[in-house]
C-alpha positions, 0 to 999 in steps of 0.5 A, a space after each residue: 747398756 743393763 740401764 738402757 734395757 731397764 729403762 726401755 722396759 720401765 717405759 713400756 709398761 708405764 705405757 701399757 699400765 696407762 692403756 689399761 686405765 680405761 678398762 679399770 675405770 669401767 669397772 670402779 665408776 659405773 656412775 658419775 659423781 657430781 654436785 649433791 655426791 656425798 661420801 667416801 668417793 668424794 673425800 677421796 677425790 678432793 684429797 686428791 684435788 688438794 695437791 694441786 692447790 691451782 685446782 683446789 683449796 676448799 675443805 675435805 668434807 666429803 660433799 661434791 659442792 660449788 668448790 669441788 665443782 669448780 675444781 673439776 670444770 679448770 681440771 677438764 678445760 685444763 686437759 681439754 675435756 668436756 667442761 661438765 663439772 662432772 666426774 665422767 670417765 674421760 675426768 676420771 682418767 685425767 684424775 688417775 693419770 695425774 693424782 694416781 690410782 686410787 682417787 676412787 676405790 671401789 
């Protein structure tokens, strides 16, 4: 019964943390990232991008190219997403959900 409780309440807040996502993601990404972006943000995105070596196997170089580009257009038609090649919020979301916080962290 004690485990039952703890994993009812384990899945609410998974599920009310999931429901926050969007607003945390209004505030750390006023901007989007595509190709031309360089730096710390990009690093961290295809890091994160790297464990799924279906989406990504390119290098970490902190430079959002053809590659990173590529990954994130089969990441978005993947989770039915506008296919833009662009870190939007909708991706971001998808990233976060599926890689954990932090890919961006402003």
């Amino acid at each position: 019964m004690r485990a039952q409780i703890l994993g009812n309440a384990a899945v609410k807040l998974r599920e009310a943390y999931i429901a926050l996502i969007p607003l945390k993601v209004e505030s750390m990404l006023g901007f989007r990232l595509g190709v031309g972006s360089e730096g710390n943000d990009v690093v961290k995105l295809q890091t994160a991008l790297r464990q799924d070596a279906t989406l990504y196997q390119g290098p970490v170089t902190g430079y959002y190219g053809p590659l990173t580009k590529a990954a994130i257009e089969k990441l978005q038609a993947r989770s039915n997403i506008s296919v833009t090649g662009e870190v939007d919020q909708a991706t971001t979301i998808k990233l976060m959900q599926q890689f954990g916080v932090g890919v961006f962290g402003k």
